[in-house]
MARPAGU-200754 format. One record per atom (N, C-alpha, C): residue in three letters; z, y, x. Coordinates in steps of 0.001 Angstrom, whole numbers, plus 500000, padded with zeros to 6 digits. Last residue first. Layout:
// MARPAGU-200754
ALAZYX...
//
This chain:
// MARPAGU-200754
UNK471970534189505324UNK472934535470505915UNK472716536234507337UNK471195531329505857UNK470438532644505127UNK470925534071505314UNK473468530170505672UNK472212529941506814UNK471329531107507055UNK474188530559503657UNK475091531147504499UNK474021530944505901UNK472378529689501743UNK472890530994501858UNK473572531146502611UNK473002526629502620UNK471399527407502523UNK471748529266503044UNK475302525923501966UNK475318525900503406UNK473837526849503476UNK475433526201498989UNK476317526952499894UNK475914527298501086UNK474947524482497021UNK473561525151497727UNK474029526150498972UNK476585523943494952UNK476378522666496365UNK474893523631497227UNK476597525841493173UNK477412525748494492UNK477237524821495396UNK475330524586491394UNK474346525520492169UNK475354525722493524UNK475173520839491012UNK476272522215490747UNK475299523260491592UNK475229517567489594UNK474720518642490580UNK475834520477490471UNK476039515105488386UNK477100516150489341UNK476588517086489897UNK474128514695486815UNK475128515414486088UNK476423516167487023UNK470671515478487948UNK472430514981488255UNK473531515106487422UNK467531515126487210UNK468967515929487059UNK470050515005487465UNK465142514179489751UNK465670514011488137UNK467124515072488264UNK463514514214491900UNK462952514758490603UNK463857515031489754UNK464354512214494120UNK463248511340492926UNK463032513060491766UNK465809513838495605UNK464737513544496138UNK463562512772495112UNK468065514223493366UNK467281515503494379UNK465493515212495096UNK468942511712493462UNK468179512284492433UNK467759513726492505UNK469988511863495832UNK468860510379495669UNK468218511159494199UNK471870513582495914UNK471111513356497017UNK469941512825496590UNK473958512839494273UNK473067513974493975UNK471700513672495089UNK474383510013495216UNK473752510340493773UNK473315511525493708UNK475555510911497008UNK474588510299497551UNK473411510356496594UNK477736512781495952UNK476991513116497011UNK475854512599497111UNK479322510603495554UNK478959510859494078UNK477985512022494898UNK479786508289497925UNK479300507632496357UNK478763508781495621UNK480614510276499674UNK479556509570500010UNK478968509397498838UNK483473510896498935UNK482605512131498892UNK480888511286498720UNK485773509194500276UNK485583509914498773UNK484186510273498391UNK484507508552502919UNK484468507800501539UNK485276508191500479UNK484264511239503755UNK483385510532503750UNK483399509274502631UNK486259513189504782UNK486509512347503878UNK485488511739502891UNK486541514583507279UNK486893513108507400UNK487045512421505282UNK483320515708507133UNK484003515549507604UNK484804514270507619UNK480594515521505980UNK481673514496505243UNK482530515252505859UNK478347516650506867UNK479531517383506747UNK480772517194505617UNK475228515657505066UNK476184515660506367UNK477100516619506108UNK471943515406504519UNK473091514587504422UNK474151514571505456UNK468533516296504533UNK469556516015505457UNK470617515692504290UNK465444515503504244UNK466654515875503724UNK467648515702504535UNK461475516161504860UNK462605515774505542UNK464472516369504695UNK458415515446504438UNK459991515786503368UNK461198515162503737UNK457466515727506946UNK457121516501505776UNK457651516801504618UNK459459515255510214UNK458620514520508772UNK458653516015507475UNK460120516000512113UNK460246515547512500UNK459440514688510797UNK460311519378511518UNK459260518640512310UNK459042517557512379UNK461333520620509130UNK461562519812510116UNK460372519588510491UNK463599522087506730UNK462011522535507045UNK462208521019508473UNK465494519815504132UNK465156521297505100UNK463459521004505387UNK467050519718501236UNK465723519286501854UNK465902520232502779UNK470716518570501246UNK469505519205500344UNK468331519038500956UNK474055519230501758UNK472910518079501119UNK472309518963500540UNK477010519091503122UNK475510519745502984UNK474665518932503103UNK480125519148501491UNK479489518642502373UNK477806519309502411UNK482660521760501168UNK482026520489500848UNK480741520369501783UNK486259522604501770UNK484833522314503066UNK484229521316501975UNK486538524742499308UNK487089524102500187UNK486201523902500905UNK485368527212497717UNK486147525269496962UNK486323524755498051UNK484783528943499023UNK485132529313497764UNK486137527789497754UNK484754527178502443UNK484163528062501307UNK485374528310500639UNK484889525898505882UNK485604526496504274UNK484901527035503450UNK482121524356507171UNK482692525166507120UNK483674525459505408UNK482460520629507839UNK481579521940506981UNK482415522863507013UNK482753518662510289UNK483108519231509154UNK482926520423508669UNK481975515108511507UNK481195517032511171UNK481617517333510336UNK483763514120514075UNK483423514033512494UNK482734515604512476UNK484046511913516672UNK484049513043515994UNK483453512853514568UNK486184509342518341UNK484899509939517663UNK484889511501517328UNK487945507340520237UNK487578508935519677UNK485896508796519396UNK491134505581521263UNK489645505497520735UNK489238507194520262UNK493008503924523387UNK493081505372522654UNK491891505222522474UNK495401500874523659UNK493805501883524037UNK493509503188522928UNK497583500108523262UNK496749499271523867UNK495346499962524584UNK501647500952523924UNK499724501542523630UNK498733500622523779UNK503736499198522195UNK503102499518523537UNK501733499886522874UNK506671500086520045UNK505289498952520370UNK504233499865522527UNK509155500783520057UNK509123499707520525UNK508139499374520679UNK508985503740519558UNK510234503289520509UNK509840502014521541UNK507269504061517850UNK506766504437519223UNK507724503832520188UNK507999502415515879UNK506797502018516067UNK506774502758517338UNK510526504316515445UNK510777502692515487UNK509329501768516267UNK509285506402514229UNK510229506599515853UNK510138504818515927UNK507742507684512192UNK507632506484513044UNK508082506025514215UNK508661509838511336UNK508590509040510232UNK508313507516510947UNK508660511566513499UNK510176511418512585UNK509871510684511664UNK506778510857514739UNK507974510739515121UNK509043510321514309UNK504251512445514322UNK504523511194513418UNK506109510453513798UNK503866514952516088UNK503719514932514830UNK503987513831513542UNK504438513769518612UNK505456515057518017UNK505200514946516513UNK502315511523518941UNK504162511490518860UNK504745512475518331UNK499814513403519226UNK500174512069518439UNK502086512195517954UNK500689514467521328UNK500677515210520171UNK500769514384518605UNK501417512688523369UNK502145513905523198UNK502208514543521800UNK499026511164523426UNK499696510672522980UNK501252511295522523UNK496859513535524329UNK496990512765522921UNK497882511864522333UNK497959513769526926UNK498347515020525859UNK497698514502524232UNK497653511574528230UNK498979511770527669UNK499113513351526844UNK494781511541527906UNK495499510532527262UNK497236510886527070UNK493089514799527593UNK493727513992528245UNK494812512957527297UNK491431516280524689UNK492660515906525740UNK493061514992526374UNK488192517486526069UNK489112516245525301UNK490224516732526093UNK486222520561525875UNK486942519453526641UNK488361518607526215UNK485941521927523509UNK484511521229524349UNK485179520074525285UNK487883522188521161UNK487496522465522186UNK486427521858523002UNK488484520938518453UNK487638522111518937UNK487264522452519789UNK490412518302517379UNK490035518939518647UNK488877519534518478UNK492777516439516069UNK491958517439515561UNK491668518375516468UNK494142513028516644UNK494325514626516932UNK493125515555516150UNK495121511190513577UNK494315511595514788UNK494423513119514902UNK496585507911513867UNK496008509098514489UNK496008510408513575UNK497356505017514760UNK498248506091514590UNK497419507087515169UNK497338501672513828UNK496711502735514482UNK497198503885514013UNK498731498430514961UNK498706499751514551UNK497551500879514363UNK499723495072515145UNK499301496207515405UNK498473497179514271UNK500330492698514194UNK500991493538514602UNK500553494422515154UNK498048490935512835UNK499438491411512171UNK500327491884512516UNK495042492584512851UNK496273491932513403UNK497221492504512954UNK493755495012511549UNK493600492975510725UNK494962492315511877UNK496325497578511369UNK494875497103511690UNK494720495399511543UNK497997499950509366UNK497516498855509827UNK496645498288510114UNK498265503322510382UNK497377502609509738UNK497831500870510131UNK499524506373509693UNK499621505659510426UNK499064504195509478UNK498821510061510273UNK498717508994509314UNK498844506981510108UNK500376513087510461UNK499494512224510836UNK499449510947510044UNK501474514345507910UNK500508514921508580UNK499730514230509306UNK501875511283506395UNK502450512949506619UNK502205513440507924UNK501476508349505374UNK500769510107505454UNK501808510760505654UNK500984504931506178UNK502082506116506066UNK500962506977506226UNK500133501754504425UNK499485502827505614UNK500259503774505506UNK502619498504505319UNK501724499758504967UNK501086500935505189UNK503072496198506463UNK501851496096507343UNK501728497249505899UNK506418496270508720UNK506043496257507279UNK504463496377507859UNK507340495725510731UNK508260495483510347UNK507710495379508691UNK506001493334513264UNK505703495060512662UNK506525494678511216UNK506960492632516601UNK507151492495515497UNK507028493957514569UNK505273493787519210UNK506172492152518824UNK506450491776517433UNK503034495763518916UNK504458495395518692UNK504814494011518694UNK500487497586519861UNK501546496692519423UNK502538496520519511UNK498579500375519006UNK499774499960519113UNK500311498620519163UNK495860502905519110UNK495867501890519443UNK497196500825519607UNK495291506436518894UNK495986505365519744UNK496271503897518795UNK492557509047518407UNK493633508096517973UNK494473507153519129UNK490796511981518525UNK491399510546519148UNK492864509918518343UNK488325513795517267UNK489931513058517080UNK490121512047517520UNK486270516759517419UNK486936515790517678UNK488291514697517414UNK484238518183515299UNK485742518034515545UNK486227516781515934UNK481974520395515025UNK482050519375515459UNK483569518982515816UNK481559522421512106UNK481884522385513452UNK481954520615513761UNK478573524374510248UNK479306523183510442UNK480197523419511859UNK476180525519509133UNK477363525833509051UNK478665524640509245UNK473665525105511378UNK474259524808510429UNK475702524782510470UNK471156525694512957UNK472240525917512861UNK472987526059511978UNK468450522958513915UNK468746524546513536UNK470494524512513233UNK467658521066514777UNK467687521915515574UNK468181523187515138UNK468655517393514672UNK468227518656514007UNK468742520052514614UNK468783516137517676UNK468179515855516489UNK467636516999515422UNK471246516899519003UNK469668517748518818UNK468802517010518189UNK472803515323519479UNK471912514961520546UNK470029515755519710UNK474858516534518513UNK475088516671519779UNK473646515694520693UNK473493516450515698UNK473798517261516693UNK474011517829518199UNK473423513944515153UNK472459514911514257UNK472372515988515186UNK475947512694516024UNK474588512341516652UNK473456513586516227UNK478136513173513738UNK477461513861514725UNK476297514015515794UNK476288511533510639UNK477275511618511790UNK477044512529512969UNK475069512019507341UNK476105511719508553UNK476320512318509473UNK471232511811508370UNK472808511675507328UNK473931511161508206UNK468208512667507115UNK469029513060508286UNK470599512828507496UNK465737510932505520UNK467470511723505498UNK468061511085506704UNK462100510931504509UNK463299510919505657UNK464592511536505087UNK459547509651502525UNK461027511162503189UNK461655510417504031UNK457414508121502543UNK457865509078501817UNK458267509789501813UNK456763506366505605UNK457274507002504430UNK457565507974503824UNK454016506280507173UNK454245505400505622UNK455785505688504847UNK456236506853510376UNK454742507179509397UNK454593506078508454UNK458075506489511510UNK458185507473510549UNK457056507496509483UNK457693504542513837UNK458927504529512818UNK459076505470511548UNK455887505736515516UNK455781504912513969UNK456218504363513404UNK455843509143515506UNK456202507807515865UNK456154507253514755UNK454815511726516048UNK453883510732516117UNK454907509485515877UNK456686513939515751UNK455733514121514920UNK454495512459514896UNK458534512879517450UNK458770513208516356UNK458118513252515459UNK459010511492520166UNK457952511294519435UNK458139511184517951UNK461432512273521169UNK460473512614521749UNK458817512744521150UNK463411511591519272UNK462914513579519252UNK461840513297520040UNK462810509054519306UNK462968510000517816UNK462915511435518244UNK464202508817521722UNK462531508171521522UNK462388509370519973UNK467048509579521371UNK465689510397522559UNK464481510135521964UNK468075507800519783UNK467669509514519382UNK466864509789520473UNK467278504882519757UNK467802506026520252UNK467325507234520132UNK467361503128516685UNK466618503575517498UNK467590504580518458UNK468164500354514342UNK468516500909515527UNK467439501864516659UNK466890499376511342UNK466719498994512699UNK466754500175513622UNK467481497312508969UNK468090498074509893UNK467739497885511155UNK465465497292505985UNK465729496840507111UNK466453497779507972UNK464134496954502890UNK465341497378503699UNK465143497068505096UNK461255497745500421UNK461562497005501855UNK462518498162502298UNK461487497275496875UNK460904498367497967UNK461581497520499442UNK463994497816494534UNK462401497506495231UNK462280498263496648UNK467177497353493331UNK466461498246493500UNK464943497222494025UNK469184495035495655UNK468843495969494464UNK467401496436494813UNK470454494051498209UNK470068492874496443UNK469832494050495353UNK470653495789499884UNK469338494437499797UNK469684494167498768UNK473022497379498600UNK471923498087498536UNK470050496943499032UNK475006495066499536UNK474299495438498035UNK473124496633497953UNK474796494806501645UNK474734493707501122UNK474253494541499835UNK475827497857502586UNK474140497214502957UNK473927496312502500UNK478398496921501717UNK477432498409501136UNK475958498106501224UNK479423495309502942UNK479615495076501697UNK478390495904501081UNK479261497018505621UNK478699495283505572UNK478487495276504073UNK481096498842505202UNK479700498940505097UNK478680498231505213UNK483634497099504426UNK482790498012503215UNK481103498046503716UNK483593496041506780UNK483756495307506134UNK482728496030504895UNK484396498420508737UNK483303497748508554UNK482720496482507894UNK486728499723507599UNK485035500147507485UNK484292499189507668UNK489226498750505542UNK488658498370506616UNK486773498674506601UNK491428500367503815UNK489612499918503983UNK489532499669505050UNK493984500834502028UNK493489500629503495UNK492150499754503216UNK494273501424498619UNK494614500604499546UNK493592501290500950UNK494722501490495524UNK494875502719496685UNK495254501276497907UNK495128499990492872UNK494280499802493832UNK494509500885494616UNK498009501672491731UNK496481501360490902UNK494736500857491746UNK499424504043493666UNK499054502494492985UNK497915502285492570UNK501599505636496378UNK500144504997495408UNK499663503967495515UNK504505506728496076UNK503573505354496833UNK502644505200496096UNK505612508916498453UNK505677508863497389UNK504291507620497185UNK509182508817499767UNK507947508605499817UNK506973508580498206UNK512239509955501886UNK511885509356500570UNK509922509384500389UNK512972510709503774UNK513671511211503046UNK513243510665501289UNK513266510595506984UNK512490509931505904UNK513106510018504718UNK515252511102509403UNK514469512158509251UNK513505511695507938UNK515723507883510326UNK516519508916509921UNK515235510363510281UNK514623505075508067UNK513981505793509507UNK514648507233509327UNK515460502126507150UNK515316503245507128UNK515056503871508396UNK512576499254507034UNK514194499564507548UNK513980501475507837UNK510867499362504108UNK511215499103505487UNK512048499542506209UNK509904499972501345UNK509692498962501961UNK509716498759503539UNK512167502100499977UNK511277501783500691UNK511195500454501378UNK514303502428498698UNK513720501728497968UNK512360501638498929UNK516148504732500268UNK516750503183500360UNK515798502338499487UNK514809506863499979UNK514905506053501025UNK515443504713501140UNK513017506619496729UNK513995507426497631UNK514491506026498901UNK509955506907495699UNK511033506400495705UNK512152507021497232UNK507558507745492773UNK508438508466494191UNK509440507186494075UNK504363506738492381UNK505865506541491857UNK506177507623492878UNK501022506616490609UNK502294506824491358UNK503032507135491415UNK499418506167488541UNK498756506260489728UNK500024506184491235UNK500733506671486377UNK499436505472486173UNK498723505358487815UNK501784509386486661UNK502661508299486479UNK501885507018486917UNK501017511875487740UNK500283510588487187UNK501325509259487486UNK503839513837487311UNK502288514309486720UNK501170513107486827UNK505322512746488788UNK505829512724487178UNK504233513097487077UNK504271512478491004UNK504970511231490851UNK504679511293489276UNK504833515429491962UNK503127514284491624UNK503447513137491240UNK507263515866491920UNK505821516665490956UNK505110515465490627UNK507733514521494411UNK508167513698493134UNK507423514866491717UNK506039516525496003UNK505883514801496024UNK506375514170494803UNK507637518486496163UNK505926518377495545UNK505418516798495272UNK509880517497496996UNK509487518611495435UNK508395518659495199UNK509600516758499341UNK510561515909497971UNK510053516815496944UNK508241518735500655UNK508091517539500539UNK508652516846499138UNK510649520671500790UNK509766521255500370UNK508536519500499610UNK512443519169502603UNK512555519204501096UNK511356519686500560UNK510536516637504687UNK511027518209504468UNK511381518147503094UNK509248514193504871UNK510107514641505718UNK510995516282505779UNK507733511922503094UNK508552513201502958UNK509590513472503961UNK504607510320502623UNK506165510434503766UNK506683512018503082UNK502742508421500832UNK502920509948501693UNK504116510012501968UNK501812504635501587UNK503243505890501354UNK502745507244501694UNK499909502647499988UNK500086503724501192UNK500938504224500556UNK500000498814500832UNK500000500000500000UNK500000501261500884
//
């Protein structure tokens, strides 16, 4: 299951709010009803139900490509290219020619290897994580408060991340594990006390600049070289699988013609600010 952690009163008051406001979705419980030996500074949690569980990605996106082959018409296949060959032979390659459109989607690659060339309201944000075992894990649920702490398919180990980095140059392993620690401490002293690091991992995520409604993502057709109805798809940041499923739908009925019922003129954000 996942716990949001309450480590501040301020915490206990918004947390048990949300408790009473979807009952059908989640409880509050106070420290002694938690599922694991108390942790001093934990003041109580609030636990979502109703399916809320830990995803293992690559399982889903195994699951995802399984079902996108058993649908629909038309020829699937995955097949891996390096972005160099793709910018080099943009306008000629024949990975491109016979289809229809192209979508540019996702992940920072789009970027840091110049793929798409123009400037989009986006930043590139790094986050490393760490890697944990333990001899013994005392409970296998996922914790939130501020940082987030994860179970991974072994039954004792961890993952506990992630930093949030802007800068061009990474932090060093003990200033990720520095920051890591200050921020999940008081809800996971027991997990840093006793498990050992195994390896620190990092990606980045593209996350869209703030607006009016928060950071949403940028989807629509651009100009490109690289094909004649070229769309892009990007600036999940980190919350990609919320966002993907009802996004993709605008996306796919953007490109066939038809209306969305989720469309919105505000999803046109990143254009006008491009435009500015």
């Amino acid at each position: 299951e996942i716990f949001r952690v309450a480590t501040t009163e301020q915490h206990v008051t918004t947390l048990q709010e949300t408790a009473a406001r979807l009952p059908d979705l989640s409880d509050w419980l106070e420290p002694s009803e938690l599922p694991w030996p108390a942790v001093e500074g934990v003041l109580g949690a609030l636990r979502l139900r109703s399916g809320c569980r830990v995803v293992h990605m690559p399982s889903y996106l195994s699951g995802l490509w399984n079902a996108i082959e058993s649908s629909g018409y038309g020829k699937r296949n995955w097949a891996p290219v390096r972005s160099s060959d793709l910018r080099a032979k943009a306008t000629t390659s024949p990975l491109l020619e016979g289809f229809d459109a192209l979508v540019l989607c996702a992940g920072s690659g789009l970027f840091h290897d110049s793929i798409v060339d123009k400037k989009f309201p986006i930043q590139l944000v790094r986050g490393q994580s760490v890697e944990i075992s333990l001899d013994k894990l005392n409970h296998r649920n996922a914790m939130l408060s501020g940082k987030y702490i994860s179970p991974l398919l072994e039954p004792t180990r961890v993952l506990i991340g992630a930093t949030h980095e802007f800068k061009e140059k990474a932090l060093e392993p003990d200033e990720v594990v520095e920051e890591l620690r200050s921020r999940s401490d008081q809800f996971a002293s027991d997990i840093w006390e006793d498990g050992t690091i195994d390896k620190i991992t990092c990606g980045f995520r593209v996350q869209s600049n703030r607006g009016q409604f928060g950071r949403i993502p940028i989807v629509g057709q651009i100009d490109s070289t690289l094909h004649k109805n070229t769309w892009i798809y990007t600036g999940l940041s980190s919350r990609g699988l919320l966002h993907h499923g009802i996004f993709g739908e605008i996306l796919a009925s953007k490109m066939l013609g038809l209306e969305s019922e989720h469309d919105h003129p505000d999803l046109g954000w990143w254009r006008r600010k491009m435009e500015d």
